[in-house]
ZATIVO-611604 format. One record per residue (C-alpha): residue number from 1; residue in one letter; y, x, z. Coordinates in steps of 0.5 Angstrom, whole numbers. Layout:
N
NUM / A / Y / X / Z
...
end
This chain:
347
1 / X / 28 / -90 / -47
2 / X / 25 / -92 / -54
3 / X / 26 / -83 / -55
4 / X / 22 / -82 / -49
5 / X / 17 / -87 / -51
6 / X / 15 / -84 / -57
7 / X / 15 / -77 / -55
8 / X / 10 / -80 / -49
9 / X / 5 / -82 / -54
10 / X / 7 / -75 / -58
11 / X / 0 / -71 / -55
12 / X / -5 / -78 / -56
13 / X / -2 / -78 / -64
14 / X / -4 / -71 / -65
15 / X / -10 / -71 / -62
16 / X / -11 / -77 / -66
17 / X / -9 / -73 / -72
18 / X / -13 / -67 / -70
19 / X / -20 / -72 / -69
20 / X / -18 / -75 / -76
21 / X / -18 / -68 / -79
22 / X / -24 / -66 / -76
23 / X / -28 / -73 / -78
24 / X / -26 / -70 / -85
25 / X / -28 / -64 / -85
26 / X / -34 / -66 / -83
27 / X / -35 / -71 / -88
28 / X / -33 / -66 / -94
29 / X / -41 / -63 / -93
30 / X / -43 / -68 / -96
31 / X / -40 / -66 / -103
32 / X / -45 / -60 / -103
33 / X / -50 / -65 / -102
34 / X / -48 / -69 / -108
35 / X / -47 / -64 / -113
36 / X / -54 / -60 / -111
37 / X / -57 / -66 / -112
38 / X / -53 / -68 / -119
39 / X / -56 / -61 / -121
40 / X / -63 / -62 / -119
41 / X / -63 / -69 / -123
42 / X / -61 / -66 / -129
43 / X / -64 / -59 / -129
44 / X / -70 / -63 / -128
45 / X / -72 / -66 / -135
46 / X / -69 / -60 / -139
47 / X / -73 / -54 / -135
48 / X / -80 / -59 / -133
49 / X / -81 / -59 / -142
50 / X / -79 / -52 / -142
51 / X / -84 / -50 / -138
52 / X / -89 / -54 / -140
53 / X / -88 / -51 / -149
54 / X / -89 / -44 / -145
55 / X / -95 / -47 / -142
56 / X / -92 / -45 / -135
57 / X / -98 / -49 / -131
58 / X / -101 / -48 / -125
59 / X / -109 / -46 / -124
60 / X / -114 / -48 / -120
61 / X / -119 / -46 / -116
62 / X / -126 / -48 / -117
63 / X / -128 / -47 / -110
64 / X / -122 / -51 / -108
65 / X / -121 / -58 / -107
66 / X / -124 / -62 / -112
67 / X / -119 / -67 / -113
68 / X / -114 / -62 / -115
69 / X / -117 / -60 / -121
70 / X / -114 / -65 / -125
71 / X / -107 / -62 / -124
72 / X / -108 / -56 / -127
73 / X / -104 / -54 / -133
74 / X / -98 / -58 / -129
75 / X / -92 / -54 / -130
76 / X / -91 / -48 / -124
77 / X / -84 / -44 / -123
78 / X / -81 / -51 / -121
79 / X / -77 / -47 / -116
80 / X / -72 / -45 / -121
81 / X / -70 / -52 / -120
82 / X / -66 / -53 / -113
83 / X / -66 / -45 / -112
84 / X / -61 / -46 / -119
85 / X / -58 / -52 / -116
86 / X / -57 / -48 / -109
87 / X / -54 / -42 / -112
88 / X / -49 / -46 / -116
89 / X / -46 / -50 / -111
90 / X / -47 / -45 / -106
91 / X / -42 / -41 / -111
92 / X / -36 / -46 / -110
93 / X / -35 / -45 / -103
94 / X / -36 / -37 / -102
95 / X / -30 / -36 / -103
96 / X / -28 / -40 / -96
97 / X / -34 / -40 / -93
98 / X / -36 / -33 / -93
99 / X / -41 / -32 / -88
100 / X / -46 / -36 / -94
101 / X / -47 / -29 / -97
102 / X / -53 / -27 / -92
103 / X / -56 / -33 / -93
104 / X / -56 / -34 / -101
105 / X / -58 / -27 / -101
106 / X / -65 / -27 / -97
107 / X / -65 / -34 / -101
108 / X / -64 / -31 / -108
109 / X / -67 / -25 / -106
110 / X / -74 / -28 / -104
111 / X / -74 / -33 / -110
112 / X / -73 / -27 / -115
113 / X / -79 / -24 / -111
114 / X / -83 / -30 / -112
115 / X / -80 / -31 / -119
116 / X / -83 / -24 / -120
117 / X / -90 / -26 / -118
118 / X / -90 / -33 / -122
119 / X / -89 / -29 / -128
120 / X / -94 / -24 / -128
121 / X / -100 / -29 / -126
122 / X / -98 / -35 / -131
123 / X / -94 / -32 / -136
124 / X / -98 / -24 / -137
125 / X / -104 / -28 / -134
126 / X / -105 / -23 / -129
127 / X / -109 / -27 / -124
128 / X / -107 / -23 / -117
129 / X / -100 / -23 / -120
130 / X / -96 / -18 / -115
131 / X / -101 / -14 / -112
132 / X / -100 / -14 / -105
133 / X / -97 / -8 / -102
134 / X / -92 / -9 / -109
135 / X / -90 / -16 / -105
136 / X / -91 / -13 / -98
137 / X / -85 / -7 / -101
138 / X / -80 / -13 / -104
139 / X / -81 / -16 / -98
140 / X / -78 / -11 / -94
141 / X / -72 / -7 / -98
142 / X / -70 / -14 / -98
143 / X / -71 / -16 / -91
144 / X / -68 / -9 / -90
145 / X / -62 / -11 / -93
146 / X / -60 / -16 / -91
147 / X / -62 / -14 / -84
148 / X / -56 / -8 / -86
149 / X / -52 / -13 / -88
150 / X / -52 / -17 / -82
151 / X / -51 / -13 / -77
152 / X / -45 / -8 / -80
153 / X / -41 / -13 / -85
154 / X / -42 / -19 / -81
155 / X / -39 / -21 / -73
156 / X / -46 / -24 / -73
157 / X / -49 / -24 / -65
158 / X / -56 / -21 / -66
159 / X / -57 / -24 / -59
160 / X / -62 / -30 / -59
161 / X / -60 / -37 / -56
162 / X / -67 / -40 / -52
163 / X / -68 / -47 / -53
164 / X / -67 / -51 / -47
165 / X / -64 / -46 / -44
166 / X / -56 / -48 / -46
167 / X / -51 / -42 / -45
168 / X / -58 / -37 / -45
169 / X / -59 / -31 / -51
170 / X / -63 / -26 / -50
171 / X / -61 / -20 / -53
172 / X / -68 / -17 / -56
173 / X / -65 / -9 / -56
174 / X / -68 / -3 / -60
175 / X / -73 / -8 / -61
176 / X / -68 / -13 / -65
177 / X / -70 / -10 / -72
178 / X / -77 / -9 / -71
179 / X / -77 / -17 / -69
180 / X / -72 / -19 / -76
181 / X / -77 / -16 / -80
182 / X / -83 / -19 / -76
183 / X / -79 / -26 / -76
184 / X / -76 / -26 / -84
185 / X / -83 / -24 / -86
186 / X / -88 / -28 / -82
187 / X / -83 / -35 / -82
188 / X / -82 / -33 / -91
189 / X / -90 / -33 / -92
190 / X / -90 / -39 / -87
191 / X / -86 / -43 / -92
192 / X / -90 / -40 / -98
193 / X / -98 / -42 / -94
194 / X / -95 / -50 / -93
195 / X / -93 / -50 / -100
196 / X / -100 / -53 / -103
197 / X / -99 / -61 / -104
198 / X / -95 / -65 / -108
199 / X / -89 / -65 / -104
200 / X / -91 / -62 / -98
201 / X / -86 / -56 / -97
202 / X / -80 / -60 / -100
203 / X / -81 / -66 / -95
204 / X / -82 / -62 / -88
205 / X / -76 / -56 / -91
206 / X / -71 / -61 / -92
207 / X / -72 / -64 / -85
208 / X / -71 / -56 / -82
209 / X / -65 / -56 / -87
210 / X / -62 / -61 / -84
211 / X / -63 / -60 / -78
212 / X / -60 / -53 / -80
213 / X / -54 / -57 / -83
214 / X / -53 / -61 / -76
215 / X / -52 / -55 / -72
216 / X / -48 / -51 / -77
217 / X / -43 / -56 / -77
218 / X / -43 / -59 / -70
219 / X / -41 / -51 / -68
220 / X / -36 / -50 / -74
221 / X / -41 / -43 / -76
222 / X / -39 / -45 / -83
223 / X / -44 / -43 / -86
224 / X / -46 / -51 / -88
225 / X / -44 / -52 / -94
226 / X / -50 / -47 / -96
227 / X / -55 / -52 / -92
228 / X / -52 / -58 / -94
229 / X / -53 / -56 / -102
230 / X / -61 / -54 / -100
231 / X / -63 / -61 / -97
232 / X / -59 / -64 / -105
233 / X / -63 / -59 / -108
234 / X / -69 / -61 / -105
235 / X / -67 / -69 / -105
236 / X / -66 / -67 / -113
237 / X / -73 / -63 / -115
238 / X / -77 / -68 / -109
239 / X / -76 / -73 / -116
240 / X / -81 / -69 / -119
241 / X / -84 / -65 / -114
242 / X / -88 / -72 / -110
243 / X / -94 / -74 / -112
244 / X / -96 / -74 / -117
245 / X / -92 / -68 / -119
246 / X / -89 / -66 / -125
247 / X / -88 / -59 / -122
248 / X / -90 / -55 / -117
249 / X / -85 / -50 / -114
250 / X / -90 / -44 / -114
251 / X / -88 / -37 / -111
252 / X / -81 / -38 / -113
253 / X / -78 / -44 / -110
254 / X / -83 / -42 / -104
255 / X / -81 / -36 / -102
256 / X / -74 / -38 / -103
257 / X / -74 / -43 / -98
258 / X / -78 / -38 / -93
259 / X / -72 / -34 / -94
260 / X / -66 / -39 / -93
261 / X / -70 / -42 / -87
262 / X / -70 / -35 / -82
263 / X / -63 / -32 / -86
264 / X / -61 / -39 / -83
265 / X / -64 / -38 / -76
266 / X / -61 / -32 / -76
267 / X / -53 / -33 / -77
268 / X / -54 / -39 / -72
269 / X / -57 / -34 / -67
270 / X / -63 / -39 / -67
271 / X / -69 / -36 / -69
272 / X / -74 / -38 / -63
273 / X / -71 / -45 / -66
274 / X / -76 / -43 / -72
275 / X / -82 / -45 / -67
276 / X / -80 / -52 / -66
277 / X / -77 / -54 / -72
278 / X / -82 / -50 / -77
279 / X / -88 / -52 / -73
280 / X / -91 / -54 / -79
281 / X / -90 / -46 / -82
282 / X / -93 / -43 / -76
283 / X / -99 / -47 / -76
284 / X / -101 / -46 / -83
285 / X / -100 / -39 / -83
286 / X / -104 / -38 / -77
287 / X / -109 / -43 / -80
288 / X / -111 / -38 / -85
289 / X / -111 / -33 / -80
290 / X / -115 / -35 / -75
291 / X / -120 / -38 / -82
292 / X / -120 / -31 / -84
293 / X / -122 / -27 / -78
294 / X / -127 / -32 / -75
295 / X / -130 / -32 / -82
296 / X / -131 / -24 / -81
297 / X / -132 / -24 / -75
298 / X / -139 / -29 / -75
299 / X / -141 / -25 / -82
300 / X / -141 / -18 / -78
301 / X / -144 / -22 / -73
302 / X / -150 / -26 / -76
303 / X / -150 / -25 / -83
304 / X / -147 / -31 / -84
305 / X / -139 / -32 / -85
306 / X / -138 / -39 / -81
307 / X / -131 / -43 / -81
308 / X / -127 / -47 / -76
309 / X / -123 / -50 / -80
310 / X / -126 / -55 / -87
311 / X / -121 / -50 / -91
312 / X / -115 / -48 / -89
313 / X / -109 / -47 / -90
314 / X / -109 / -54 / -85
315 / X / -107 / -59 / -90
316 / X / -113 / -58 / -94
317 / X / -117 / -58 / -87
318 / X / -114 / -65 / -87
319 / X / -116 / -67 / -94
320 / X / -123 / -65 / -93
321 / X / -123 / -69 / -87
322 / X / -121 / -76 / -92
323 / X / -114 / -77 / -91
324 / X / -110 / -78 / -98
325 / X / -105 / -72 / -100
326 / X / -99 / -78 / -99
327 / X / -102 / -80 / -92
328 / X / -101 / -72 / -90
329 / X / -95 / -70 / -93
330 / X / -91 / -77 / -89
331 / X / -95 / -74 / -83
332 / X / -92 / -67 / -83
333 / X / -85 / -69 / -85
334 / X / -85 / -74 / -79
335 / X / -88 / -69 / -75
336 / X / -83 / -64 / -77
337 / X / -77 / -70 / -77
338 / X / -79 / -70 / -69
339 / X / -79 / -63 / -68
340 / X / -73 / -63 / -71
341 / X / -70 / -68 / -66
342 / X / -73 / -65 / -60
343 / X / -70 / -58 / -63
344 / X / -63 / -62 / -62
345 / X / -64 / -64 / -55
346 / X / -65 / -55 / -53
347 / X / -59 / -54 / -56
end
């Protein structure tokens, strides 16, 4: 009797088990979390003074926002900070978390992009830094080989879920390279454009990590220690980076962060997802463009070059409208936490 008892209750305590296993798992992602927090924090006071001594400071514009003027000089490049903390912790976990690679790839390979860019407008002082069809061609082998990548060293579908369509992907076909390489370096330059108030890049890609981060673990892609380590990293460099900032990220850490979102996207298979949860991205990059053409387009027209926005990207329009730097940082990452939300309910 009692033998058949604890074989009766056999399936329940291995189910138990296996749910306990699960729960642990899920848990060890918050080491990465931790440890590329811990590097940011202590990377921070070795590499700001560093950059101050070699007089590694932003510009500012003349004809910008004049209340941005007083931070020039402030320390650029900072993006070394969490793109190093990344890097680091990401290292412990390839070995068992292989398919991290392509993600750290696209992160380290637009970061050195970005580094690059850095280095000639505020060490060699060249103004223009990259010029753009330079940018434009890293831009692309990069891409390209992570897209090669992708495609013959990973399992990796190339088919795209659609939000609030479950089971549903669309397979893009002869047009899946064509829309990579569109997507990697829309969503890259995206990043790069929010990137322009204290603080404001860091806070709404740290939702879209997490976010990232949620799904990663919730479909066992193992690529969440990489995740993990970016929303640490940034939690790390914000410290600094929040108004006022001690250091601004440059092209560095903007386009570093491009890279890992849409490499991100791609190993989940969600790149439409970028639309939901980046938002903020898509608005900031097409702010600028709408801006730019309008302007062209009435100075053709009547001589006069006018604007629809009071300055774009759309943060300084919101500036210039009144609102304190600190009020649309909260706001962009509240809204991006929504969206992020929202995002988790299409899956």
């Amino acid at each position: 009797m009692a033998a058949a008892l604890s074989f009766a209750g056999l399936p329940g305590m291995i189910q138990k088990y296996i749910k306990m296993r699960c729960v642990m798992t899920e848990y060890k992602m918050v080491l990465p979390v931790l440890a590329a927090f811990i590097v940011s924090v202590v990377l921070g006071p070795i590499i700001i003074p560093y950059l101050r001594k070699l007089k590694m400071g932003q510009t500012e514009r003349e004809n910008g926002v004049q209340s941005h003027l007083k931070k020039a000089g402030t320390p650029t490049m900072g993006g070394i900070i969490f793109l190093l903390s990344t890097v680091v912790t990401s290292l412990f976990y390839v070995k068992d978390y292989p398919k991290i690679i392509p993600v750290l790839f696209l992160t380290l390979g637009f970061g050195l992009i970005g580094f690059w860019d850095d280095y000639l407008k505020v060490v060699l002082r060249r103004s223009d830094g990259l010029l753009a069809w330079q940018k434009m061609l890293c831009q692309l082998v990069v891409t390209g080989i992570f897209a090669f990548y992708l495609m013959k060293f990973t399992d990796v579908s190339m088919t795209i879920k659609v939000p609030f369509a479950a089971g549903y992907e669309i397979n893009p076909g002869f047009l899946t390279v064509p829309l990579l390489f569109f997507v990697v370096i829309g969503t890259v330059n995206g990043v790069n454009f929010t990137d322009g108030l204290d603080g404001l890049a860091s806070s709404v890609t740290i939702m879209v990590a997490t976010f990232f981060s949620v799904v990663a673990i919730g479909t066992k892609s193992v690529i969440e220690p990489i995740t993990c380590a970016v929303v640490g990293a940034l939690m790390g460099f914000l410290l600094f980076n929040v108004y006022p900032a001690k250091i601004f990220m440059g092209d560095t850490g903007s386009l570093a962060l491009g890279g890992f979102v849409v490499a991100t996207a791609y190993m989940l298979q969600m790149p439409l997802y970028i639309l939901i949860v980046g938002l903020i991205y898509l608005a900031e990059v097409i702010s600028v463009m709408v801006q730019v053409t309008y302007f062209k387009y009435t100075k053709k027209k009547t001589g006069v070059g006018k604007r629809i926005f009071r300055m774009a990207p759309l943060h300084h329009h919101f500036e210039l409208g009144g609102w304190s730097e600190t009020r649309v940082v909260a706001v962009f990452a509240i809204v991006t936490a929504l969206l992020c939300m929202l995002a988790l309910l299409g899956l």
